[in-house]
BALOBA-1460 file (C-alpha; in Angstrom, 3 decimals):
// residues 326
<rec num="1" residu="x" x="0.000" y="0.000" z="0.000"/>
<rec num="2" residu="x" x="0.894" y="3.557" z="-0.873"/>
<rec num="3" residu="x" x="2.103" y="6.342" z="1.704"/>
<rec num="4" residu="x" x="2.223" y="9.267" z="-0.203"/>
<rec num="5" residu="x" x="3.801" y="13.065" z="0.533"/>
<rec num="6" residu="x" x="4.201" y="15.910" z="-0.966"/>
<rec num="7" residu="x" x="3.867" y="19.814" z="-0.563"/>
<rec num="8" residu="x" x="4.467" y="22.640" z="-2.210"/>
<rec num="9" residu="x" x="6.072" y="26.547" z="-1.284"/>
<rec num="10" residu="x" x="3.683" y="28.982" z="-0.500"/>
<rec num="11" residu="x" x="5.909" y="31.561" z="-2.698"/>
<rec num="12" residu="x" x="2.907" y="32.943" z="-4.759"/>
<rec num="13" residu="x" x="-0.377" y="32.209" z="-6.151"/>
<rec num="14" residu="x" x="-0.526" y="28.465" z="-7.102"/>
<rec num="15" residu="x" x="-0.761" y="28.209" z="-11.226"/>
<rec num="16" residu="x" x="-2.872" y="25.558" z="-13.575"/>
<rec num="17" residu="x" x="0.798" y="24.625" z="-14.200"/>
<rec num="18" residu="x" x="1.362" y="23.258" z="-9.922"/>
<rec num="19" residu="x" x="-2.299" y="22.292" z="-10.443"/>
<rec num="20" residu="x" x="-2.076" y="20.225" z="-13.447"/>
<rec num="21" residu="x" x="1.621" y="19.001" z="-12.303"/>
<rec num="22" residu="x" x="0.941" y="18.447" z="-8.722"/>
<rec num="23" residu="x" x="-2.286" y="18.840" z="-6.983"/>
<rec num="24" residu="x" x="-4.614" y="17.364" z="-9.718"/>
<rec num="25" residu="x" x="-2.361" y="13.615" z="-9.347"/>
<rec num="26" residu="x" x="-2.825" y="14.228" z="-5.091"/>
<rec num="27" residu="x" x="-6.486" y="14.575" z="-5.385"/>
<rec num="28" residu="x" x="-6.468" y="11.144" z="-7.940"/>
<rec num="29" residu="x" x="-4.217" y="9.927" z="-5.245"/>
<rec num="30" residu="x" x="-6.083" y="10.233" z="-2.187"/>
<rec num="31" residu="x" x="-9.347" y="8.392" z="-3.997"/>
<rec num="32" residu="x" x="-6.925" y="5.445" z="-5.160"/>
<rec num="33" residu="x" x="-7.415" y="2.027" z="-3.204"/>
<rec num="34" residu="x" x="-3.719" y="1.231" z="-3.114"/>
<rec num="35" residu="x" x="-3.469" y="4.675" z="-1.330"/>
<rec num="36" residu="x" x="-2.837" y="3.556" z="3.080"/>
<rec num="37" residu="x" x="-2.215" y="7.113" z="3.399"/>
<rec num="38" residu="x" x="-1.921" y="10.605" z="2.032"/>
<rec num="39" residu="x" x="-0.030" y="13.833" z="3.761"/>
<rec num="40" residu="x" x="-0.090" y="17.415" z="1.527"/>
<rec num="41" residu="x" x="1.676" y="19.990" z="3.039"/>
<rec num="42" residu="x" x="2.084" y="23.961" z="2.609"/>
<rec num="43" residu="x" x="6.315" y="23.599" z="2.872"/>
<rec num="44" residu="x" x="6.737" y="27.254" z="4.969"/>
<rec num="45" residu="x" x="10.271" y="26.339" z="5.754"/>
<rec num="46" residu="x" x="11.088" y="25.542" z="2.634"/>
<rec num="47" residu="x" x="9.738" y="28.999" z="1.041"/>
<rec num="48" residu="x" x="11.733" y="31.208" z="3.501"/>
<rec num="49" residu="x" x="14.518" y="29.599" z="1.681"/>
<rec num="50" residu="x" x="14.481" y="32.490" z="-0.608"/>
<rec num="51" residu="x" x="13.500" y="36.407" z="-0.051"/>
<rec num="52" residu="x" x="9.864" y="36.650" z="1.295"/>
<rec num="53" residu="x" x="7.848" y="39.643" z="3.398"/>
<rec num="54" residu="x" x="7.307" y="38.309" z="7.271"/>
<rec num="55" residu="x" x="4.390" y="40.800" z="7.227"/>
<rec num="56" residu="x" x="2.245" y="38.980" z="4.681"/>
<rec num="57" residu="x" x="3.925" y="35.558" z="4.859"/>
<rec num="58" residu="x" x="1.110" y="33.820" z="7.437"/>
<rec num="59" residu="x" x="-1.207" y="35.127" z="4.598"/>
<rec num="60" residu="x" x="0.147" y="33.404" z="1.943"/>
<rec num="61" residu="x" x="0.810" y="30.228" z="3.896"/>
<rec num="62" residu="x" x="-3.091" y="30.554" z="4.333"/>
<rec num="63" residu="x" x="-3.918" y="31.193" z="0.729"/>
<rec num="64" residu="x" x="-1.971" y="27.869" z="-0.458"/>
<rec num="65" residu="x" x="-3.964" y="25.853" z="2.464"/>
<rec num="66" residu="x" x="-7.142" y="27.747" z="0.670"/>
<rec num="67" residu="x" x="-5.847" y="26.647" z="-2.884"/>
<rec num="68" residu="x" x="-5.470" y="23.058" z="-1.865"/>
<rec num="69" residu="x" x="-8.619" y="22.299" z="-0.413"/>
<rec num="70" residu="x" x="-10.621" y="24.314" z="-3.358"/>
<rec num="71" residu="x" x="-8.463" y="22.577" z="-5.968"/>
<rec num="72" residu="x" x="-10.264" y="19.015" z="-4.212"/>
<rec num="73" residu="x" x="-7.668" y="17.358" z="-1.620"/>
<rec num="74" residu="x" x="-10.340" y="16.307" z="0.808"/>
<rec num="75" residu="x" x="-9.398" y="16.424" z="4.656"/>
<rec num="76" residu="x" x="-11.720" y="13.242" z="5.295"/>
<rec num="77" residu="x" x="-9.533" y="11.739" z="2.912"/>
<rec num="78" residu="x" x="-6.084" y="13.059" z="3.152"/>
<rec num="79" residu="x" x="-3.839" y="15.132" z="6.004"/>
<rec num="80" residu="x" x="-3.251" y="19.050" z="5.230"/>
<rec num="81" residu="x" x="-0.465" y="20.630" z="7.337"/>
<rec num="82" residu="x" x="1.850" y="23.338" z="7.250"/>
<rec num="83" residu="x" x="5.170" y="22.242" z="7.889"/>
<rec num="84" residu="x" x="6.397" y="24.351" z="10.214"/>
<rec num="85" residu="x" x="3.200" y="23.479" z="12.356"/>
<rec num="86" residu="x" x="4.858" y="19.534" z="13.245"/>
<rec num="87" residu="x" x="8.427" y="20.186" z="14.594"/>
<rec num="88" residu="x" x="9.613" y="16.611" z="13.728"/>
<rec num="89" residu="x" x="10.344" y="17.139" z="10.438"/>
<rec num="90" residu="x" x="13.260" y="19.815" z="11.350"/>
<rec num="91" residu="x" x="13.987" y="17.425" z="13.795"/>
<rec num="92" residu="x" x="14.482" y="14.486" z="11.807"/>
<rec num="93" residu="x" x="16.436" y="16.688" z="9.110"/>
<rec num="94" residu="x" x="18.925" y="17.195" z="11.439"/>
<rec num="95" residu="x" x="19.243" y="13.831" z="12.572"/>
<rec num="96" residu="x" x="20.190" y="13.398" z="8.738"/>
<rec num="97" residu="x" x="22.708" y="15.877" z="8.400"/>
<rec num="98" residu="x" x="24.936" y="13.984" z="10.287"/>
<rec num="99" residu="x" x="25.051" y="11.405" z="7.957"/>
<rec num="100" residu="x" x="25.049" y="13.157" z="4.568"/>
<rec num="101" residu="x" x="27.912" y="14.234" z="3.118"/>
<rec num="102" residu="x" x="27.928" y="17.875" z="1.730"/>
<rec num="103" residu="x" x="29.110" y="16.664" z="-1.573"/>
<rec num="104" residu="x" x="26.049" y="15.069" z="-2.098"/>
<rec num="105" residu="x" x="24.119" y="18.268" z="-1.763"/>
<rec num="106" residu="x" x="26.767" y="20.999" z="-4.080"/>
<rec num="107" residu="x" x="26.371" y="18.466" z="-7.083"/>
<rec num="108" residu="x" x="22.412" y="18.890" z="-6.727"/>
<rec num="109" residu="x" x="21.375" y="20.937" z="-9.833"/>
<rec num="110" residu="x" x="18.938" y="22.990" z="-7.582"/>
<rec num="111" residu="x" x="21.795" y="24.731" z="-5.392"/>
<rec num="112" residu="x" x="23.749" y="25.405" z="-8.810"/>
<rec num="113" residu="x" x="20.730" y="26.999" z="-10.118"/>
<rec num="114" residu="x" x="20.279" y="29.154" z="-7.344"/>
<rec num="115" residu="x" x="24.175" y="30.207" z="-7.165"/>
<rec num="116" residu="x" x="23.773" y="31.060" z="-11.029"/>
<rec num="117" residu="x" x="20.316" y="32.802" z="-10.530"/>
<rec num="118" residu="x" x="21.449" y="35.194" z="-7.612"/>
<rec num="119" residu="x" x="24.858" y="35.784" z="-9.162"/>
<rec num="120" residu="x" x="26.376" y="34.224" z="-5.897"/>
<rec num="121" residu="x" x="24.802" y="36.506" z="-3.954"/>
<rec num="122" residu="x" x="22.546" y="33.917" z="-2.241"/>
<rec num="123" residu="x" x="23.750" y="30.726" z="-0.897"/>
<rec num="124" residu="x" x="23.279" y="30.270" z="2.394"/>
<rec num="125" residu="x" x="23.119" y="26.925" z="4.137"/>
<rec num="126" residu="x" x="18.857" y="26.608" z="3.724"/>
<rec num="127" residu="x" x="19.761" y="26.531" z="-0.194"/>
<rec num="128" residu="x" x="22.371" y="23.824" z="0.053"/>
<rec num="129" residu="x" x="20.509" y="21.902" z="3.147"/>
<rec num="130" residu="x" x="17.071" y="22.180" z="1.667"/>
<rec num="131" residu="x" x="16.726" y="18.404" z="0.250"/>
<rec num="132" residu="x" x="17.551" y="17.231" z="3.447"/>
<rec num="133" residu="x" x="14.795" y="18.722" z="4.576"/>
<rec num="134" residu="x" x="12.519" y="17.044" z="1.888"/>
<rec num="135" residu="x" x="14.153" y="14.191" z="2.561"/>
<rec num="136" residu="x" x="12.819" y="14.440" z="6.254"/>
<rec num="137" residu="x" x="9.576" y="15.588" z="5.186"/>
<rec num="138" residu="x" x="9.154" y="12.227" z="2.983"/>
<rec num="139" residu="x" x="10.519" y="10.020" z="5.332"/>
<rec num="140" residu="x" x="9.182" y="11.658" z="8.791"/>
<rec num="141" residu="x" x="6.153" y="9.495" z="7.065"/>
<rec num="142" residu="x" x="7.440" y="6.244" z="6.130"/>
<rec num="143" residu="x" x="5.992" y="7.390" z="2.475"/>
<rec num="144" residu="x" x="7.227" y="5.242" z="0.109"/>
<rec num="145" residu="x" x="5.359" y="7.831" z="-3.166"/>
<rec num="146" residu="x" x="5.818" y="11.180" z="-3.770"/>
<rec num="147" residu="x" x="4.111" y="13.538" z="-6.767"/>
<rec num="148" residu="x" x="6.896" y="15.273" z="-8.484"/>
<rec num="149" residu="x" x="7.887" y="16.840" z="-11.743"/>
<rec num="150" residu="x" x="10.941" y="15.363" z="-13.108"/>
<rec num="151" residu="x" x="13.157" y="18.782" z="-11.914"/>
<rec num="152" residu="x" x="12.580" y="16.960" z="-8.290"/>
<rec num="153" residu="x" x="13.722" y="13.250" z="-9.206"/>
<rec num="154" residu="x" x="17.527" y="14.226" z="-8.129"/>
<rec num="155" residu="x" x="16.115" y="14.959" z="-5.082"/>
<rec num="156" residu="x" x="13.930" y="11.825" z="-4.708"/>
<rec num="157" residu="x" x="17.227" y="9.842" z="-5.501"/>
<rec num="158" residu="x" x="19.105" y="12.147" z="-2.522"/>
<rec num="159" residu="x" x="15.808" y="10.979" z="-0.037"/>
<rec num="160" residu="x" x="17.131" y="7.383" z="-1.040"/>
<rec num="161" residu="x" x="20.796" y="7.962" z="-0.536"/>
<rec num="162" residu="x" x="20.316" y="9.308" z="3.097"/>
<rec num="163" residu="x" x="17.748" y="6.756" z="3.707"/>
<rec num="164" residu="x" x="19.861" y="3.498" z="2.502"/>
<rec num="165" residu="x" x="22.945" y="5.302" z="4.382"/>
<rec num="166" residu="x" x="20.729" y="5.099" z="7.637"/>
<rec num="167" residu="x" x="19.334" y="1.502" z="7.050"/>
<rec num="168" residu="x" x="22.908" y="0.661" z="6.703"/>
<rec num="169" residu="x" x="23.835" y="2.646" z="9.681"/>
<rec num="170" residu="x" x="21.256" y="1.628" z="12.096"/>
<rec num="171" residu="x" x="19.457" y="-1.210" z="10.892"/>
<rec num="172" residu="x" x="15.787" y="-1.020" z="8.435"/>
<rec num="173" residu="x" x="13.557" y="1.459" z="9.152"/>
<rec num="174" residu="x" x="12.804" y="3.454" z="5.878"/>
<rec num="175" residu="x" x="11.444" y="1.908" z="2.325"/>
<rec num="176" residu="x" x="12.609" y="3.285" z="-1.239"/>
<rec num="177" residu="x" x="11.056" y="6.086" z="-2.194"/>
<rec num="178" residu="x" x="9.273" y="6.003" z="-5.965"/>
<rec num="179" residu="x" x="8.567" y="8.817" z="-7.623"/>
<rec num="180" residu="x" x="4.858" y="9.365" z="-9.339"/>
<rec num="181" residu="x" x="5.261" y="11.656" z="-12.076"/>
<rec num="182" residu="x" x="2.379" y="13.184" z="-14.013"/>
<rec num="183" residu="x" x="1.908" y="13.862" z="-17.830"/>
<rec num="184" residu="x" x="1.318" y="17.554" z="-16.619"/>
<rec num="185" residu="x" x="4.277" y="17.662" z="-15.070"/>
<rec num="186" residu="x" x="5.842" y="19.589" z="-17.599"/>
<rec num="187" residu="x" x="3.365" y="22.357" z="-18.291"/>
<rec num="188" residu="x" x="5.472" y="25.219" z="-19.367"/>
<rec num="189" residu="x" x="5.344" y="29.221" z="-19.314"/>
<rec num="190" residu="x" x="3.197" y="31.018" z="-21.773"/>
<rec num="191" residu="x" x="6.254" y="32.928" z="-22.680"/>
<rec num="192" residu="x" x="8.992" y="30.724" z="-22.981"/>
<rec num="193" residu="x" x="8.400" y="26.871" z="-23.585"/>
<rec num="194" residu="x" x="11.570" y="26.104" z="-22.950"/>
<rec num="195" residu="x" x="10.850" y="27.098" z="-19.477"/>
<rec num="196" residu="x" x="8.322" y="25.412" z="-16.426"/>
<rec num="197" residu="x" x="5.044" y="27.696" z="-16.148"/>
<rec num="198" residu="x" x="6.161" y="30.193" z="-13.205"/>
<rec num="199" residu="x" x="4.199" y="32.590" z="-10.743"/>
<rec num="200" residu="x" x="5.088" y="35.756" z="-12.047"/>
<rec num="201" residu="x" x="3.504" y="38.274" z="-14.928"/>
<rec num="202" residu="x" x="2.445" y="36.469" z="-17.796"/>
<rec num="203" residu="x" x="4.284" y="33.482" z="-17.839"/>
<rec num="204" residu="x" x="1.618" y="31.626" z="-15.990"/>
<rec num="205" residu="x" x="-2.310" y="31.396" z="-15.166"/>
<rec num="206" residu="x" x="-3.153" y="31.620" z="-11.359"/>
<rec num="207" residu="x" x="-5.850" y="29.415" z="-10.244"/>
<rec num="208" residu="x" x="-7.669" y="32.660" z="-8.636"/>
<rec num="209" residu="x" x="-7.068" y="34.664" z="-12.166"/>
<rec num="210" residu="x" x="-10.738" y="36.170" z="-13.301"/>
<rec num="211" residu="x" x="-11.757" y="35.506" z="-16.935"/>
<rec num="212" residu="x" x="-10.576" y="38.688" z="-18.176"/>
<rec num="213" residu="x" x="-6.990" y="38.024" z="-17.325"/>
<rec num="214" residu="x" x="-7.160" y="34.303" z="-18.389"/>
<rec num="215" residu="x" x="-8.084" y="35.521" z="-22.013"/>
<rec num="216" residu="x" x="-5.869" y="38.199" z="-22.161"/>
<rec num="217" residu="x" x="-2.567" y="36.013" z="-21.118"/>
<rec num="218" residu="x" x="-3.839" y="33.277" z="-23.532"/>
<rec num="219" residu="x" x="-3.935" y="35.952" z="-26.361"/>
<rec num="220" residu="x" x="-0.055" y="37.260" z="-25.539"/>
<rec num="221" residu="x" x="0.595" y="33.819" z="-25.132"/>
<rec num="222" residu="x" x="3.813" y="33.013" z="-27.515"/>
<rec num="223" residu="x" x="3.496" y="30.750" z="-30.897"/>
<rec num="224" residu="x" x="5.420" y="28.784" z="-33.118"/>
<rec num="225" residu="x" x="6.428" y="29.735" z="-36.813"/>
<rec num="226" residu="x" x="3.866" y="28.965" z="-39.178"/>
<rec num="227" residu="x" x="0.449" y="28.360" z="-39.408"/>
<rec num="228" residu="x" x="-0.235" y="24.800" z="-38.124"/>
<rec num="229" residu="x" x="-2.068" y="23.355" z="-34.756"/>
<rec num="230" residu="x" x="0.297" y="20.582" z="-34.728"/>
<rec num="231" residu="x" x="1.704" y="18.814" z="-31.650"/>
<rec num="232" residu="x" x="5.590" y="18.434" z="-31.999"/>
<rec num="233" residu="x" x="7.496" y="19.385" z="-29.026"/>
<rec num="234" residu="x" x="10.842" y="20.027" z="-30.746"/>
<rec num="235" residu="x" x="9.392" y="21.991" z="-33.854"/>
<rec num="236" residu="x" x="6.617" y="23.614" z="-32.297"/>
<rec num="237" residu="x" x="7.311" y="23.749" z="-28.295"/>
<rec num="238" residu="x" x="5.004" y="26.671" z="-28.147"/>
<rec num="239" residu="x" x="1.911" y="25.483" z="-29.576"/>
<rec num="240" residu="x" x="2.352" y="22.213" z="-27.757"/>
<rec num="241" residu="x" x="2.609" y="23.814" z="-24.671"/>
<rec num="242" residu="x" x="-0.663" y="25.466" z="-25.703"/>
<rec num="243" residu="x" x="-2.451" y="21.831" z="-26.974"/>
<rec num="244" residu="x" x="-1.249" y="20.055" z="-23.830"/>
<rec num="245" residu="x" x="-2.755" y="22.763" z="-21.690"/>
<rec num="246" residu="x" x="-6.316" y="22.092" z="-23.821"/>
<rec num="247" residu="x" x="-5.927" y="18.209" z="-23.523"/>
<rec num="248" residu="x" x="-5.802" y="18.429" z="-20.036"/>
<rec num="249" residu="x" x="-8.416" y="20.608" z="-18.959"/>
<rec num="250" residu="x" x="-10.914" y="19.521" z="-21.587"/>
<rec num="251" residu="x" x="-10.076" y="15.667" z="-21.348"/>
<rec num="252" residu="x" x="-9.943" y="15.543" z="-25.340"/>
<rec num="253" residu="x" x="-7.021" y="14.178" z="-27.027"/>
<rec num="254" residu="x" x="-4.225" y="16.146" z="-28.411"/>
<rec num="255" residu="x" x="-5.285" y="14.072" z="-31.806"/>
<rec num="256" residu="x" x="-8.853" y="15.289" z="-31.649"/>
<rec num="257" residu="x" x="-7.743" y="19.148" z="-30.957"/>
<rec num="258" residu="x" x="-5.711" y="18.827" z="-33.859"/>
<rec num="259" residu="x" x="-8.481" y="17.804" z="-36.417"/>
<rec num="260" residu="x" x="-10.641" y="20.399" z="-34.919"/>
<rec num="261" residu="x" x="-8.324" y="23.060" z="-35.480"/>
<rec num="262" residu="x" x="-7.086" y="22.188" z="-39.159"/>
<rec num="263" residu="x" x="-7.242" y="25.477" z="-41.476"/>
<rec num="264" residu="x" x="-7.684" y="27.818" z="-38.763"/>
<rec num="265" residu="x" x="-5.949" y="30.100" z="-37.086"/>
<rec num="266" residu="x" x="-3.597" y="30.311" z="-34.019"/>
<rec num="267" residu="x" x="-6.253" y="33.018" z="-33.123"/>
<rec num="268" residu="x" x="-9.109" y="30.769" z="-32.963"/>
<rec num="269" residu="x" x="-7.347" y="28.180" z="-31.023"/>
<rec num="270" residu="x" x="-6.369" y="30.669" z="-28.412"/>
<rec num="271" residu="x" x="-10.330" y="32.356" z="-28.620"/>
<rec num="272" residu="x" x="-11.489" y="28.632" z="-27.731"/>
<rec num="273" residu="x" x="-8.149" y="27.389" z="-25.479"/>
<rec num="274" residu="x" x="-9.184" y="31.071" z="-22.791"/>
<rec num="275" residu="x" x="-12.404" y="29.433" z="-22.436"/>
<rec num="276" residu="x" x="-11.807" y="26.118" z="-22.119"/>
<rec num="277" residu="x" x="-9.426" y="27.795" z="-19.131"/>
<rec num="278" residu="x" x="-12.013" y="29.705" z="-17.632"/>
<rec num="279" residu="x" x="-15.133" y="27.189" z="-17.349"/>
<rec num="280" residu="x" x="-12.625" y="24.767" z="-15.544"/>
<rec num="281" residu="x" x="-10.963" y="27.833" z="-13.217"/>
<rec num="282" residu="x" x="-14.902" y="28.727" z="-12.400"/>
<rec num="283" residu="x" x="-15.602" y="25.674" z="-10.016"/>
<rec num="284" residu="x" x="-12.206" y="26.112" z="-8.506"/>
<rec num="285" residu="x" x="-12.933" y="29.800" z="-7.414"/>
<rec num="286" residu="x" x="-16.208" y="29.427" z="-6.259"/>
<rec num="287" residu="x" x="-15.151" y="26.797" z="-4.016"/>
<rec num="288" residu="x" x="-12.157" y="29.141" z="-2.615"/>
<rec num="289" residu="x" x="-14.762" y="31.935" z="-2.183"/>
<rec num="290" residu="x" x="-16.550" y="29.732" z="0.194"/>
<rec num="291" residu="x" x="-14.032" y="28.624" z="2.015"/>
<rec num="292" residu="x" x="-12.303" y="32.204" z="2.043"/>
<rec num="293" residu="x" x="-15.288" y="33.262" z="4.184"/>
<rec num="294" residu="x" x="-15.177" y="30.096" z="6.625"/>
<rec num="295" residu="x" x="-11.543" y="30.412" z="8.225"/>
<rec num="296" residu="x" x="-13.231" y="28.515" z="10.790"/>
<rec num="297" residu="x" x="-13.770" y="25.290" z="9.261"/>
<rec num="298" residu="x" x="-10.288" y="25.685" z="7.532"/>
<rec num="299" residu="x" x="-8.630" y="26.472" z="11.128"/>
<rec num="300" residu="x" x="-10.697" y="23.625" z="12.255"/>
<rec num="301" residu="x" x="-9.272" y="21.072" z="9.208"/>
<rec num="302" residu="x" x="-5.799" y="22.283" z="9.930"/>
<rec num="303" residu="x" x="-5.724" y="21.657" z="13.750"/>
<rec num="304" residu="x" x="-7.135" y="18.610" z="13.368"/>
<rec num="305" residu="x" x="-4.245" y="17.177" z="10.618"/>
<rec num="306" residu="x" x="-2.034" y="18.905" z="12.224"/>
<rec num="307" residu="x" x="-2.455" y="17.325" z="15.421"/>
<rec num="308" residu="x" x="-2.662" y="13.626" z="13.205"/>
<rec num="309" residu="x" x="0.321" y="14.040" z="11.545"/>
<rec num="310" residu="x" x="2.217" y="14.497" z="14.880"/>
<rec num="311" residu="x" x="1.172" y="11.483" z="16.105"/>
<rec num="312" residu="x" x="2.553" y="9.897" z="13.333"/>
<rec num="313" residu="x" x="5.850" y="11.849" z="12.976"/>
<rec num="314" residu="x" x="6.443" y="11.117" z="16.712"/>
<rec num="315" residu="x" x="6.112" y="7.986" z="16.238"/>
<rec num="316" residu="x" x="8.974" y="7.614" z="13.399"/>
<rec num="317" residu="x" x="10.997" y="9.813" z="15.151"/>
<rec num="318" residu="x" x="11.218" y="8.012" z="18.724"/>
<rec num="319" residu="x" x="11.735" y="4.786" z="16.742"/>
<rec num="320" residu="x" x="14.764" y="6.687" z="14.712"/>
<rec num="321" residu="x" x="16.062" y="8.039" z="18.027"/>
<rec num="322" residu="x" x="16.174" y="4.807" z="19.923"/>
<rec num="323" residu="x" x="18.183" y="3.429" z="17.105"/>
<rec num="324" residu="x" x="20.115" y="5.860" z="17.188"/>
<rec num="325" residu="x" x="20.860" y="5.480" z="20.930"/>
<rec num="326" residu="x" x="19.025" y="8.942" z="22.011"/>
């Protein structure tokens, strides 16, 4: 049976591009009958990694907790927590960093990408440490699953690493970790394919994004040469993007987009693609306006998970710290 985690950084509005990546494949997830288990989490520790505003942070914490249960992961089903809210996952990430080498975290791509991105200027130990973290966050759980894109499988293979050093160490306690990738993983930005749909300006569509905006970022979306609606990732990246955005919000196949869309133009495809956007975004944002104005219940759900998933993390971790001879 299937214990599954995985969270994502409240650093912005949550896109169709996490939605269609991540959070669609938990809410499949928590329904399947091989699923024992399912943990979500808004990963606060994780997002003060980079700059963020203390002033509005709680907020924004409590608009990806709003995001999650609107976008359908079902607290009767599955445990919502924020991170920083069950201690044994810092805890247990400590316990690891004494038996992970800090070679295995400078070859990561991730901290490279950072170092490049801030010209140096940002490289404190949170960006190097930060997949031990995960690592802990996984394992604090015994999951054996985790929803990723692809960019994360390096650091599913690092969660393996420390937790085969510590089998090895101190006798079995964790499984191997599989990753469970999605065929949205790879959803990309409306202005550069080449890159993974982001949270800032036009590059992406935010799940709370009102019609008006939807259309207009569709329309300044970029296209391919030509005149075609034809799926081909290395000729056409943008267009694809663009087709495997409509394939899966309308459930159609790319083949039957296609041979709706022969002889016209990239304008019509965009007209009908905004649409297609909006009627599924509708459902979504009505159910975030409801729960917007019940912070009660959501309190409520949080305390309540919360509270579960220490159980369970103190449980792992007083098994880890009596091997461990603490």
């Amino acid at each position: 049976m299937n214990k599954i985690f995985s969270g994502i950084r409240p650093s912005g509005k949550l896109h169709l591009g996490n939605y269609l990546g991540a959070i669609k494949n938990w809410v499949e997830l928590q329904k399947s009958p091989d699923t024992e288990r399912t943990v979500f989490a808004v990963v606060d520790y994780h997002g003060i990694t980079t700059p963020f505003d203390p002033k509005t942070y709680h907020q924004q914490v409590m608009e990806a907790v709003l995001d999650y249960m609107a976008a359908g992961v079902d607290p009767e089903k599955s445990i919502l927590i924020r991170q920083s809210k069950v201690p044994q996952h810092t805890e247990l990430a400590w316990i690891f960093n004494t038996i992970t080498p800090v070679s295995w975290l400078d070859r990561l791509p991730t901290y490279k990408e950072k170092i490049e991105q801030t010209q140096g200027k940002y490289t404190h130990m949170g960006i190097l440490d930060y997949p031990v973290l995960m690592a802990a966050d996984i394992l604090i759980y015994k999951s054996n699953l985790v929803p990723v894109g692809d960019d994360q499988l390096p650091h599913i293979d690092l969660t393996n690493e420390i937790a085969r050093k510590f089998n090895h160490l101190f006798g079995e306690t964790f499984q191997t970790v599989k990753p469970h990738l999605t065929e949205g993983a790879r959803v990309m930005s409306l202005q550069d394919p080449a890159k993974k749909m982001s949270k800032t300006g036009d590059e992406g569509i935010a799940l709370s994004d009102n019609p008006e905006v939807v259309r207009e970022k569709i329309k300044k979306a970029v296209t391919d040469s030509g005149k075609e609606i034809k799926y081909d990732e290395d000729k056409k990246p943008a267009i694809s993007n663009l087709l495997t955005i409509y394939q899966l919000l309308s459930g159609r196949t790319i083949e039957e987009i296609e041979k709706d869309y022969e002889g016209k133009t990239y304008a019509d495809f965009k007209n009908d693609l905004a649409e297609v956007v909006v009627d599924f975004l509708k459902p979504f944002q009505k159910k975030y306006s409801e729960l917007k104005n019940n912070m009660d219940y959501v309190d409520k759900v949080l305390t309540e998970s919360e509270e579960k998933a220490r159980v369970i993390a103190s449980s792992t971790l007083k098994e880890i710290k009596e091997k461990i001879g603490i």
